[in-house]
GUTOR-511327 format. One record per atom (N, C-alpha, C): atom name; residue number from 1; x, y, z. Coordinates in steps of 0.05 Angstrom, whole numbers. Atoms other than C-alpha are relative to their C-alpha. Last residue first. Layout:
N
 at   i     xx     yy     zz
 CA NUM      X      Y      Z
...
***
This chain:
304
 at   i     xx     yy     zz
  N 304    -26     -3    -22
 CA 304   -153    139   -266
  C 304     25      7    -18
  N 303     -2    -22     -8
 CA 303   -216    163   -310
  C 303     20     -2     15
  N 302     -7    -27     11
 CA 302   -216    105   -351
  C 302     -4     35     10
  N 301    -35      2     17
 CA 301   -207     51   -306
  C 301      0     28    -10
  N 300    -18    -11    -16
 CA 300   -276     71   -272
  C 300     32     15     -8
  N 299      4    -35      8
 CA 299   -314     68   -344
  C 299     16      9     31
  N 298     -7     -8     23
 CA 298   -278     -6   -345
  C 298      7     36     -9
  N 297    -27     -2      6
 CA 297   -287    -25   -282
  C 297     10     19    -18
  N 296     -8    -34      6
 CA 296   -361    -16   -274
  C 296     29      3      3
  N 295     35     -6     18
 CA 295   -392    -94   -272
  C 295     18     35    -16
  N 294    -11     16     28
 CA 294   -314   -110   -239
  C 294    -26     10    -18
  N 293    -24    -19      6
 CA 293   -333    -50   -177
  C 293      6    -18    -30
  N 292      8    -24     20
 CA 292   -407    -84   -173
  C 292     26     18    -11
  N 291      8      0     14
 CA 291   -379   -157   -157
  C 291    -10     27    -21
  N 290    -30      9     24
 CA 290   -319   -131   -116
  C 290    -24     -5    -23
  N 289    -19    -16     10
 CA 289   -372    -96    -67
  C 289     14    -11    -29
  N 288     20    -20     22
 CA 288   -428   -155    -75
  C 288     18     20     -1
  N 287      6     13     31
 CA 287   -364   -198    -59
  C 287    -23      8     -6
  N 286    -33     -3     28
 CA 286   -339   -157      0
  C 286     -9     -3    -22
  N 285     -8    -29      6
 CA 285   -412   -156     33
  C 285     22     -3    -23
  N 284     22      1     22
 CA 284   -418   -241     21
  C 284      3     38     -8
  N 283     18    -33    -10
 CA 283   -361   -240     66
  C 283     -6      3    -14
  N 282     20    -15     26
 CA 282   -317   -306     61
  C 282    -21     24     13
  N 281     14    -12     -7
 CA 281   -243   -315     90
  C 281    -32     13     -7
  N 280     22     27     -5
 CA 280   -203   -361     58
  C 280    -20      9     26
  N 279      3     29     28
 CA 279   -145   -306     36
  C 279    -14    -19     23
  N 278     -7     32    -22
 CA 278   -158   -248     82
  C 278      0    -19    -18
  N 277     15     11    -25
 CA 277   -164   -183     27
  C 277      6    -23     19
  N 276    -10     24    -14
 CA 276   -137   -145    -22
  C 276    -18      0     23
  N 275     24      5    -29
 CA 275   -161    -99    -81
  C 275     15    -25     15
  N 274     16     25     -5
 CA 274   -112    -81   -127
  C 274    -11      8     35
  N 273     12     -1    -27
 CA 273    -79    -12   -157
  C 273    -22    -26      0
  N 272     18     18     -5
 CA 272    -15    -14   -203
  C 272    -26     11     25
  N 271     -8      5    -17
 CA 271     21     59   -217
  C 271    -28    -26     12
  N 270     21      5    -16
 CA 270     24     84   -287
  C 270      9    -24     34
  N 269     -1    -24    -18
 CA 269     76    119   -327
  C 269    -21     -8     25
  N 268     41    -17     -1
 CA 268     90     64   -364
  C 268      8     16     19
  N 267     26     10    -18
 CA 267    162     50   -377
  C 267    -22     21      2
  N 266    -12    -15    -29
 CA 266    193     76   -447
  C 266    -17    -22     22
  N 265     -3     16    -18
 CA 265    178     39   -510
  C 265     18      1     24
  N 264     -2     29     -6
 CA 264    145     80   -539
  C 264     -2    -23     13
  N 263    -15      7     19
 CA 263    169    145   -504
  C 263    -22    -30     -8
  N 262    -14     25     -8
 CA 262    117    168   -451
  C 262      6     -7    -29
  N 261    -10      9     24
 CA 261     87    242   -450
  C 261     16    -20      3
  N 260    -25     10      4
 CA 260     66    255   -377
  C 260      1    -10    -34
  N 259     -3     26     15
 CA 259     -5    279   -373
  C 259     33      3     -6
  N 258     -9      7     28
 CA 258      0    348   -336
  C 258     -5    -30     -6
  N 257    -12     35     10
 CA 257    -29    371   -271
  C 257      0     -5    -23
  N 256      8      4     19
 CA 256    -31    450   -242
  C 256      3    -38     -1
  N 255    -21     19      6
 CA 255    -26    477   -180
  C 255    -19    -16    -18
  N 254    -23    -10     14
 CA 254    -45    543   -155
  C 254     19    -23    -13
  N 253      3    -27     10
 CA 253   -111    524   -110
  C 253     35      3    -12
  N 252     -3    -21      3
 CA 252   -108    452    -95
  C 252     13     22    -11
  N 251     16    -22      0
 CA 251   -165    412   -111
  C 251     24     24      4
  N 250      0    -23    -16
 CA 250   -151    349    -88
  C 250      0     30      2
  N 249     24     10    -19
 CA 249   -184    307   -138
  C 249      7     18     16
  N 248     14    -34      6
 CA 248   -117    324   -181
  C 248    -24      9      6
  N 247    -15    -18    -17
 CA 247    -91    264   -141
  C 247     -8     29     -9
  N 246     21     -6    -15
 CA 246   -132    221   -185
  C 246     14     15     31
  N 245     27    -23     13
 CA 245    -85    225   -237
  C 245    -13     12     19
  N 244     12     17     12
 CA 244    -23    190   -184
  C 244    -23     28    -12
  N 243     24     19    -22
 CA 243     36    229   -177
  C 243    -26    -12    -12
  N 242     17     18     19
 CA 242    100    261   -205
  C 242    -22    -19     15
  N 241     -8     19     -8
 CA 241    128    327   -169
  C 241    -22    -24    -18
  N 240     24     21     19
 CA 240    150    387   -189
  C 240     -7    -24     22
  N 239      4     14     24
 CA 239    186    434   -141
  C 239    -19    -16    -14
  N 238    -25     14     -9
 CA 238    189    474    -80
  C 238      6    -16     -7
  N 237    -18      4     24
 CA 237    144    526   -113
  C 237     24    -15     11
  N 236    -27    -25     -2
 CA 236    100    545    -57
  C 236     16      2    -16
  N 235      6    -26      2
 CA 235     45    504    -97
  C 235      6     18      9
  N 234     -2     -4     34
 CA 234     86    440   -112
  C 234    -10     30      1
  N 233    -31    -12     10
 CA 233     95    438    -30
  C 233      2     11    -23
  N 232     -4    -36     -9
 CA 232     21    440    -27
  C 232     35     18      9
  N 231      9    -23     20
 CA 231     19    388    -76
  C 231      1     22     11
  N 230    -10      2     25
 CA 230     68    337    -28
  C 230    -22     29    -22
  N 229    -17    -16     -5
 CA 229     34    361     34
  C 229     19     -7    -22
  N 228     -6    -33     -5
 CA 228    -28    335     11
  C 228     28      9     -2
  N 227     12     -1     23
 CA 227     -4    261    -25
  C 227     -5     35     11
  N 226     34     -1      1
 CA 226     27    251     49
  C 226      2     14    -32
  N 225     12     37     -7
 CA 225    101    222     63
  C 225    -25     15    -12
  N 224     25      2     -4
 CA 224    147    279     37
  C 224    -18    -19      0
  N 223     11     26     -1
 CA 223    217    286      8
  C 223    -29      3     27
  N 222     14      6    -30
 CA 222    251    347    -12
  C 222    -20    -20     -8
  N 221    -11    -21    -15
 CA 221    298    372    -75
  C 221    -15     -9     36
  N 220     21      5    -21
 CA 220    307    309   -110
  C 220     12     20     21
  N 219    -14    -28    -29
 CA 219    350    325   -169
  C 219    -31     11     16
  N 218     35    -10    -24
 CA 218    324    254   -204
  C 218     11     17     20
  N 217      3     16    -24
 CA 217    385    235   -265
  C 217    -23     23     24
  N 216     -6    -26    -13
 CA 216    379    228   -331
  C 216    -13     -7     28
  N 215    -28      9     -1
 CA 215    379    165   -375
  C 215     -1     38      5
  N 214     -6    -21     22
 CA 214    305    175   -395
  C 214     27      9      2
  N 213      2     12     31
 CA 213    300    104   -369
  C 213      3     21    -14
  N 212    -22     27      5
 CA 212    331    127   -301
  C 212     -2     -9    -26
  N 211    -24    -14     -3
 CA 211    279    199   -295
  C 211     26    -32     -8
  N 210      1    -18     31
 CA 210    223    147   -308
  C 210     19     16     -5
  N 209      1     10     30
 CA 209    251     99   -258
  C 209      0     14    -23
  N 208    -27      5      0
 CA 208    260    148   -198
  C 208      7    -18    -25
  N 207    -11    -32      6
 CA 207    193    177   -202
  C 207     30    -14    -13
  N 206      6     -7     30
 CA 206    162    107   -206
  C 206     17     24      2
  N 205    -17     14     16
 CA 205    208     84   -147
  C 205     -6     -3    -29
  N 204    -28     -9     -4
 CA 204    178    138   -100
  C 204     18    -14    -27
  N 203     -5    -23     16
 CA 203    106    117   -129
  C 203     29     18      3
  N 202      8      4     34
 CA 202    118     47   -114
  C 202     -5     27     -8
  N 201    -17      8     14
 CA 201    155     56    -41
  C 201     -6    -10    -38
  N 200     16     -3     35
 CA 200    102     98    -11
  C 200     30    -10    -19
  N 199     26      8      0
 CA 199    127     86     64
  C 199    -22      2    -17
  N 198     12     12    -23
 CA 198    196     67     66
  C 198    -31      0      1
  N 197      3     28     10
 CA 197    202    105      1
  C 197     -3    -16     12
  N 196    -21     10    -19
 CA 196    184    179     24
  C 196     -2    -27     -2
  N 195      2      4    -31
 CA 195    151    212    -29
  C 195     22    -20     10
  N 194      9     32      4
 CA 194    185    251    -80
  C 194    -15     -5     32
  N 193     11      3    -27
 CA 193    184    331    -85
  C 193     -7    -32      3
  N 192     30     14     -3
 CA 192    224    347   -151
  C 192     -1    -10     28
  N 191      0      2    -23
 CA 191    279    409   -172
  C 191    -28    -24     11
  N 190     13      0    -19
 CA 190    272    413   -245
  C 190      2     -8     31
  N 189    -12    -14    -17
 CA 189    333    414   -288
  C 189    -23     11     18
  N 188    -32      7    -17
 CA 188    320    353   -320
  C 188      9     21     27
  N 187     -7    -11    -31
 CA 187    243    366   -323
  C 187     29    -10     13
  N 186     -3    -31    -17
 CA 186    230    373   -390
  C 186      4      2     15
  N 185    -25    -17      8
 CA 185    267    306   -408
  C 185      1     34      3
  N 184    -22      3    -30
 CA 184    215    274   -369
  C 184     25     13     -7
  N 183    -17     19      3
 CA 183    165    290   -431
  C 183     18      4     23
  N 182    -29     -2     -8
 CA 182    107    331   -407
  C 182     13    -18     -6
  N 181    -13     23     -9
 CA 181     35    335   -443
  C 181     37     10      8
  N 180     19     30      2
 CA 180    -12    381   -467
  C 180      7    -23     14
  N 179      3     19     23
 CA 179     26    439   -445
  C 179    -17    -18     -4
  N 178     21     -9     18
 CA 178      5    504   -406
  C 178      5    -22    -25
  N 177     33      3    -19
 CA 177     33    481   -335
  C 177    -14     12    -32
  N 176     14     19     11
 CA 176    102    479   -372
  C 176    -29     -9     16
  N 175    -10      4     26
 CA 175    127    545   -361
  C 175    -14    -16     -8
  N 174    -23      9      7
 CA 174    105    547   -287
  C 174     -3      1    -26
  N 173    -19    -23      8
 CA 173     47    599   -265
  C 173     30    -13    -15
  N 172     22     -7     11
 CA 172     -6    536   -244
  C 172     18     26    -17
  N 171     16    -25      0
 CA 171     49    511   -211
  C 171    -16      2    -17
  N 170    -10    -25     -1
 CA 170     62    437   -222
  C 170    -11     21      7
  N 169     15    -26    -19
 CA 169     37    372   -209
  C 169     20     16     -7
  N 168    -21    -19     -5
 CA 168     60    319   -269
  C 168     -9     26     21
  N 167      3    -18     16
 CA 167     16    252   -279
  C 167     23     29      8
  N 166    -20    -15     -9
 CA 166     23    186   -270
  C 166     -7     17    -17
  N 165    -21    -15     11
 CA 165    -40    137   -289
  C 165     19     23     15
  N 164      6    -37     -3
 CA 164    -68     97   -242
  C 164     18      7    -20
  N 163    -29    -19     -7
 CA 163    -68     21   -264
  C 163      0     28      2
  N 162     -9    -11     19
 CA 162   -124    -37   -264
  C 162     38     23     14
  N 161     40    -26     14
 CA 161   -164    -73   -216
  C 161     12      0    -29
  N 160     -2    -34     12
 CA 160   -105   -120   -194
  C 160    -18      3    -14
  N 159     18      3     37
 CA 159   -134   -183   -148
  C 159     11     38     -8
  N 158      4    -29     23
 CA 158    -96   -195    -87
  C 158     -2      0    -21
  N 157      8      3     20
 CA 157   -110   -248    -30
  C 157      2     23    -21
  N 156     17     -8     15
 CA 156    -76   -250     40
  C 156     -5     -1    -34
  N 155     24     -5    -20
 CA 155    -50   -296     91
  C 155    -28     13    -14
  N 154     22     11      7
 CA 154      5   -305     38
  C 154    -26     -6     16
  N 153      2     11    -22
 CA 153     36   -241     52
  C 153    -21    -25     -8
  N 152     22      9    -12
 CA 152     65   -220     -7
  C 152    -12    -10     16
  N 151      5     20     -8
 CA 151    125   -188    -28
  C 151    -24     -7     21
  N 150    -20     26     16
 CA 150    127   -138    -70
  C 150      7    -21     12
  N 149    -28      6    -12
 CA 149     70   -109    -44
  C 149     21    -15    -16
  N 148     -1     31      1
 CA 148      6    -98    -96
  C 148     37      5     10
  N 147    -22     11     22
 CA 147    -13    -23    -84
  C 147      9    -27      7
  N 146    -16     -3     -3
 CA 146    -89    -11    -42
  C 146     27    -12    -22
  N 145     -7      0     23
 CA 145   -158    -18    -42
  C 145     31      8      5
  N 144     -6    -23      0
 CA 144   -176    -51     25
  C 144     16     -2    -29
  N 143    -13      2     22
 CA 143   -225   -103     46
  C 143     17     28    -12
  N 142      6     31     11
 CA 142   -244   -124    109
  C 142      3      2    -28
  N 141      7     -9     32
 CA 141   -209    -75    153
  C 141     -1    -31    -12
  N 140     13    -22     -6
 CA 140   -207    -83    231
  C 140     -3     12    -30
  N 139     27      5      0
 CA 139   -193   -157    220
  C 139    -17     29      0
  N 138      8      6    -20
 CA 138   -126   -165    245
  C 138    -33      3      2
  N 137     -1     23    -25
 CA 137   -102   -182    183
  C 137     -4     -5     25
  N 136      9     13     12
 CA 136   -131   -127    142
  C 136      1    -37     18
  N 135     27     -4     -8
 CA 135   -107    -84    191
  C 135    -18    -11    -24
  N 134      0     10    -21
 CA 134    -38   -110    176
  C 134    -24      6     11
  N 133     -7     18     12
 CA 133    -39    -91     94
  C 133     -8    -16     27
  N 132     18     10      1
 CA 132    -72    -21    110
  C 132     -3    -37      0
  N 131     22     -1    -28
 CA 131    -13      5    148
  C 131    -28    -15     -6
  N 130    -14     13    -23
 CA 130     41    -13     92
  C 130    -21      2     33
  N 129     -2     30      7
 CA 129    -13      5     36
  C 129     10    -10     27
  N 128    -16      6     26
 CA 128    -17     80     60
  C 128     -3    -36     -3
  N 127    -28      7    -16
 CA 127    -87    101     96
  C 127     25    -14    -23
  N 126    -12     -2      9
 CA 126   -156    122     91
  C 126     25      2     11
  N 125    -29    -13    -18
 CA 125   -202     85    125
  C 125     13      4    -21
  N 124    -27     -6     20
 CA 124   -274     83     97
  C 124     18     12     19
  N 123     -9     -9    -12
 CA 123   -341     51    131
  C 123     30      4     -8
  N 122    -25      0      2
 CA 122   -389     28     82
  C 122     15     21     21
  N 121    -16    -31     -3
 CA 121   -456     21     94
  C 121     26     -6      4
  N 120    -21      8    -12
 CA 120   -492    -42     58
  C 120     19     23      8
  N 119    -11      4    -34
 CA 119   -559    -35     53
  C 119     16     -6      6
  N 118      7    -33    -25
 CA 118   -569     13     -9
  C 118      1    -20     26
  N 117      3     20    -21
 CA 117   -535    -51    -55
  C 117     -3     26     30
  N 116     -5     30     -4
 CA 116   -542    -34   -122
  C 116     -2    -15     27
  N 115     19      6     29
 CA 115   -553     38   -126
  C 115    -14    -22      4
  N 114     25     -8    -12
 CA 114   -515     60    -59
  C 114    -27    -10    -27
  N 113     11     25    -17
 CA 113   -460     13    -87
  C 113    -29      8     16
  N 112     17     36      6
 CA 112   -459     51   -145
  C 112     -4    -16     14
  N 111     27    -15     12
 CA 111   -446    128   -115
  C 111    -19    -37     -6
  N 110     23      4    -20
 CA 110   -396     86    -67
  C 110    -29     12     -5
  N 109      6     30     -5
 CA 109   -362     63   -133
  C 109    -21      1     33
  N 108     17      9     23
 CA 108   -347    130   -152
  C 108    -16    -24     10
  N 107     20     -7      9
 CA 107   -328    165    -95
  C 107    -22    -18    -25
  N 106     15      5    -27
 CA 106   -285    106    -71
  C 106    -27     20     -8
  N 105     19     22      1
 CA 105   -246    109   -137
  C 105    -20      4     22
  N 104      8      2     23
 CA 104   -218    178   -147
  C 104    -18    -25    -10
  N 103     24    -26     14
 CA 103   -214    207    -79
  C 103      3     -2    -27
  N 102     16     -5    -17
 CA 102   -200    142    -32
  C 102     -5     28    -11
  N 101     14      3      0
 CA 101   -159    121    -87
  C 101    -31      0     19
  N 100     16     -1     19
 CA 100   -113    166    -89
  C 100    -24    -17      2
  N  99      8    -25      2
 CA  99   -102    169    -13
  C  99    -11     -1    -28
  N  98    -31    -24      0
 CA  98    -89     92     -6
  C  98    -17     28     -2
  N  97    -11    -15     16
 CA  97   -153     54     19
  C  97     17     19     -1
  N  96    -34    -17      2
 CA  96   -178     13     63
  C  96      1      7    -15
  N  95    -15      5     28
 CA  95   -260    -12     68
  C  95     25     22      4
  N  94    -31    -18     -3
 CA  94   -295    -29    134
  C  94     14     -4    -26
  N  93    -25     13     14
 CA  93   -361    -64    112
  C  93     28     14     10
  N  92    -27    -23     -2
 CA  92   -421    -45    160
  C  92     29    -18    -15
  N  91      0      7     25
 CA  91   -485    -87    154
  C  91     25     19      0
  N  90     -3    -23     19
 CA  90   -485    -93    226
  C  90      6     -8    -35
  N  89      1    -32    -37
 CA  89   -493   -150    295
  C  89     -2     25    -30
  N  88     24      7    -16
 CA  88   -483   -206    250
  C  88    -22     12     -3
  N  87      9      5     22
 CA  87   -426   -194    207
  C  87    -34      6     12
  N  86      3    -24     -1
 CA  86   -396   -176    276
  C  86    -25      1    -29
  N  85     17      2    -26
 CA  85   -402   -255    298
  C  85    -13     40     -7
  N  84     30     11     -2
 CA  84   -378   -271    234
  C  84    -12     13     18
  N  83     14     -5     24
 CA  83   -310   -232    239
  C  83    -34      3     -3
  N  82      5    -10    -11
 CA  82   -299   -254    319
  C  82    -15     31    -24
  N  81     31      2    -14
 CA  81   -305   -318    291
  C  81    -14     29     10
  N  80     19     12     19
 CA  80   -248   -303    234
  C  80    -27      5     20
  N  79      8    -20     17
 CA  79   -206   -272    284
  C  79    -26     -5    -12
  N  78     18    -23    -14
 CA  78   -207   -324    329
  C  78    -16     12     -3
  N  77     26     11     -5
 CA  77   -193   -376    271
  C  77    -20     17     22
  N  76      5     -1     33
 CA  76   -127   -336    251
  C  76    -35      1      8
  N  75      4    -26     -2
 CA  75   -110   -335    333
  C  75    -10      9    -24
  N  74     23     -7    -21
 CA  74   -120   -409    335
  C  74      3     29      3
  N  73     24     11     25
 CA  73    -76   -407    267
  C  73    -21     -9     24
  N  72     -4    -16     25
 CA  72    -13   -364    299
  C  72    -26     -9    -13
  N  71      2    -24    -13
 CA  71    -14   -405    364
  C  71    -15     22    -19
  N  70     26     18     -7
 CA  70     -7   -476    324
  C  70    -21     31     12
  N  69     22      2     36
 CA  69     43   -444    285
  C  69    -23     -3     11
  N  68      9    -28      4
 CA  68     80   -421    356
  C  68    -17     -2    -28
  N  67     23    -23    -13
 CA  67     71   -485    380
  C  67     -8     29    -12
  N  66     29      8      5
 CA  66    104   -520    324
  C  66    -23     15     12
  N  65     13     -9     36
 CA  65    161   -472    320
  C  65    -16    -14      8
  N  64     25    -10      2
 CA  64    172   -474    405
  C  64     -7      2    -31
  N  63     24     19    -20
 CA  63    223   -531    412
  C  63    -28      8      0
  N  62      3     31      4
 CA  62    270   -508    353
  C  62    -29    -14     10
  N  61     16     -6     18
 CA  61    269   -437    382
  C  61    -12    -26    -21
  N  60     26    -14    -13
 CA  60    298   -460    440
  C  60    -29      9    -20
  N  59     11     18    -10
 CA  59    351   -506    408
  C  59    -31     16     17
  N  58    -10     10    -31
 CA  58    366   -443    372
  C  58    -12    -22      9
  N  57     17     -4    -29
 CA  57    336   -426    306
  C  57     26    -11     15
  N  56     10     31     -6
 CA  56    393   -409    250
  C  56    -12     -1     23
  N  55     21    -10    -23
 CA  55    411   -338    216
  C  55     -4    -29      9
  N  54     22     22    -11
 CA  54    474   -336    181
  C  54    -22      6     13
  N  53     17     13     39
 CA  53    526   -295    145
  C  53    -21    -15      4
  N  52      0    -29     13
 CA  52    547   -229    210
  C  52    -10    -19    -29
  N  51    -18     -2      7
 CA  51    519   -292    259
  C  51      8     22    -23
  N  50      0    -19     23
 CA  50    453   -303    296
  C  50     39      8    -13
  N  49    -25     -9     -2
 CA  49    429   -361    330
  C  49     12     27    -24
  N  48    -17     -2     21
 CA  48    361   -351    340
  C  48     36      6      7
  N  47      7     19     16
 CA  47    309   -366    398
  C  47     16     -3    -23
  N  46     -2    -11     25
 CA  46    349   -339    461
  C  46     -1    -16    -33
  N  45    -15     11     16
 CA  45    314   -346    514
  C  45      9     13    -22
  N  44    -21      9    -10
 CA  44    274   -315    568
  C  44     26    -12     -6
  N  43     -6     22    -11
 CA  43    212   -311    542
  C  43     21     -7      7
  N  42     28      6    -10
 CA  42    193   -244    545
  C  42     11    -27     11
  N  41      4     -4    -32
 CA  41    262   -227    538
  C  41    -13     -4     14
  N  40    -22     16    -18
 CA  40    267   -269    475
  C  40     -3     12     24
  N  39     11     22     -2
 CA  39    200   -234    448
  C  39     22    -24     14
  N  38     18      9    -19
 CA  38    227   -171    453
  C  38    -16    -21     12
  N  37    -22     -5    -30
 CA  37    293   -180    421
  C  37    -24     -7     27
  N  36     -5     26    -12
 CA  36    241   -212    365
  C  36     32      2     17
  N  35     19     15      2
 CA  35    194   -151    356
  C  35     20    -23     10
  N  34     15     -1    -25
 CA  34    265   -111    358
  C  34    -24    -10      5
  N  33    -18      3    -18
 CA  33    293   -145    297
  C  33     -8     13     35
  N  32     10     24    -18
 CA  32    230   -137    271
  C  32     15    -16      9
  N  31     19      3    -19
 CA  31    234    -59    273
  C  31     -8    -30      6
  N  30      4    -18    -20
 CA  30    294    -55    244
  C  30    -10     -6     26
  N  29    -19     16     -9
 CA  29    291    -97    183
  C  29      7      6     38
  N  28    -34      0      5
 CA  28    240    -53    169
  C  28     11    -17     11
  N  27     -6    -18    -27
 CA  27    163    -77    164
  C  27     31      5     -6
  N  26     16    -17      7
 CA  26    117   -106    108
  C  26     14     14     20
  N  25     16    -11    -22
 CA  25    115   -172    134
  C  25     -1     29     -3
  N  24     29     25     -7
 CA  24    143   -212     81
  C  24    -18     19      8
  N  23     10     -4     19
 CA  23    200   -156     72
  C  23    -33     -8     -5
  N  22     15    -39     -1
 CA  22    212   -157    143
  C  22     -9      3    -28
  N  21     26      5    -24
 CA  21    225   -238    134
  C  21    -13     25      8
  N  20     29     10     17
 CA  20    262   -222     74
  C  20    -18     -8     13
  N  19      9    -15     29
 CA  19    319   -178    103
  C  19    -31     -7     -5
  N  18     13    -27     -8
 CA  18    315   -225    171
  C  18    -14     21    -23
  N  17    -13    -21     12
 CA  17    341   -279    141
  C  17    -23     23     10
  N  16    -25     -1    -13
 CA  16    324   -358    166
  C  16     24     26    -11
  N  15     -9      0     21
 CA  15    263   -360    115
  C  15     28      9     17
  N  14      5      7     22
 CA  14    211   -394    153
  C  14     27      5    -18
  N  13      2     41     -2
 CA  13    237   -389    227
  C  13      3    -16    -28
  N  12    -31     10     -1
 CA  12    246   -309    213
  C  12      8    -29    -12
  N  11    -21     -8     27
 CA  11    178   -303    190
  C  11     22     -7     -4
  N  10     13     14     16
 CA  10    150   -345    253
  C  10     10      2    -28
  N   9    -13     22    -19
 CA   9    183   -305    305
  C   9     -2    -19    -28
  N   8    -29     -5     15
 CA   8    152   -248    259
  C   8     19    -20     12
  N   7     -2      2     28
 CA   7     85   -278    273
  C   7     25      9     -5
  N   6    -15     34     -4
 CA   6    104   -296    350
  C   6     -1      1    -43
  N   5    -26      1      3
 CA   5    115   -216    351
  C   5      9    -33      4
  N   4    -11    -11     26
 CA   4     44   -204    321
  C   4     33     -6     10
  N   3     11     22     11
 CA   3     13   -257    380
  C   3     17     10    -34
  N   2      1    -24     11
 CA   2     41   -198    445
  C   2     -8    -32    -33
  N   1    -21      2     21
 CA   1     38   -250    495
  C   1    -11     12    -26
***
């Protein structure tokens, strides 16, 4: 029995709405509506009554909520042992991370952890928030830098660092690739490359804000999941697009980055980034990590 589709069994149970039980979990409405088709066929029942304004367990689903908690927290405690037991066996940390920060932080901080703590080797996945959030919970990542969900899984723990700044990719040949700074009002009649909001839903919904508070509207010419193929669109010329600083880490060839000019009292241009982890989980690694990243915050901060 598949143990992630008694956790959405479990979501549902809690907040009797699908919407906010995929929200919880970090998944589409979609997909954990199928998670718990499959889990009725498995078992044979049908655990929810479902209606076009309601959601309510079923006498079936009724009978199994205790078990399935009980299921859900001997599989917690598994984990956990099967944690320790690795702890053991290697000094090896598995650390997540979104794209920016796996080339504006991770360099930095793995220069200092070789300083501070030369026996602990770090092993780096790079990956978006929504993939790193569940491999945090199954254990195959033990701490990962990543954007603070809007809704939270309370399984896990998140501390915000600080905030990336937003900046402007352009040609290297565009008009405004020679200013100091861009106001959003230069780029009304710009064509822009957002990412894809399903699975970078905070820098999609920064683009879309700053364009909204400058009371103009976001002529989104093409949409794009990866931080690459977003700048190397910017450098065929298939428009602007707004992204994190440390995105200008990547290096490429014919594309420029601007500082955004921000009204006042406009919104920030910046895009949260926290560290998360297993809430009640301890790993002496993690916390010499987290201890030397807060020591050097500060001169981090200021280069994002």
């Amino acid at each position: 029995m598949d143990i992630n589709r008694i956790r959405c069994f479990l979501a549902v149970a809690d907040t009797l709405h699908f919407g906010r039980a995929a929200q919880s979990l970090d998944m589409l409405p979609a997909s954990l509506g199928r998670q718990i088709r499959l889990l009725e066929d498995e078992l044979e029942a049908r655990l929810f009554l479902r209606t076009t304004r309601s959601v309510s367990l079923s006498e079936a689903g009724l009978s199994i909520l205790e078990d399935a908690r009980a299921l859900v927290e001997q599989a917690a405690r598994f984990e956990q042992k099967v944690r320790s037991v690795r702890r053991t066996e290697t000094a090896v940390l598995k650390v997540g991370a979104i794209d920016s920060a796996a080339a504006g932080l991770m360099p930095q901080l793995m220069q200092l952890l070789r300083e501070a703590h030369p026996e602990i080797e770090i092993q780096l996945i790079e990956q978006k928030t929504i993939h790193l959030l569940p491999k945090l919970l199954s254990g195959s990542v033990d701490i990962a830098f990543c954007r603070t969900p809007d809704f939270k899984d309370p399984r896990l723990q998140f501390h915000t660092l600080f905030f990336e700044t937003a900046v402007v990719a352009l040609r290297s040949n565009h008009p405004l690739a020679s200013h100091a700074a861009i106001h959003i009002s230069d780029l009304a009649d710009e064509p822009l490359i957002v990412p894809d909001r399903r699975s970078r839903p905070h820098s999609h919904d920064l683009t879309i804000k700053l364009f909204v508070d400058a009371g103009l509207p976001a002529r989104i010419a093409q949409v794009a999941e990866e931080k690459h193929t977003i700048v190397n669109l910017v450098a065929t010329g298939t428009g602007v697009a707004i992204v994190p600083r440390w995105t200008s880490r990547l290096k490429v060839e014919g594309v420029t980055f601007v500082p955004i000019a921000m009204p006042e009292r406009g919104s920030l241009s910046k895009l949260v980034l926290a560290a998360a982890w297993p809430r009640g989980i301890r790993d002496p690694m993690r916390d010499a990590v987290m201890a030397v990243l807060e020591t050097h915050l500060k001169s981090i901060e200021a280069s994002a």
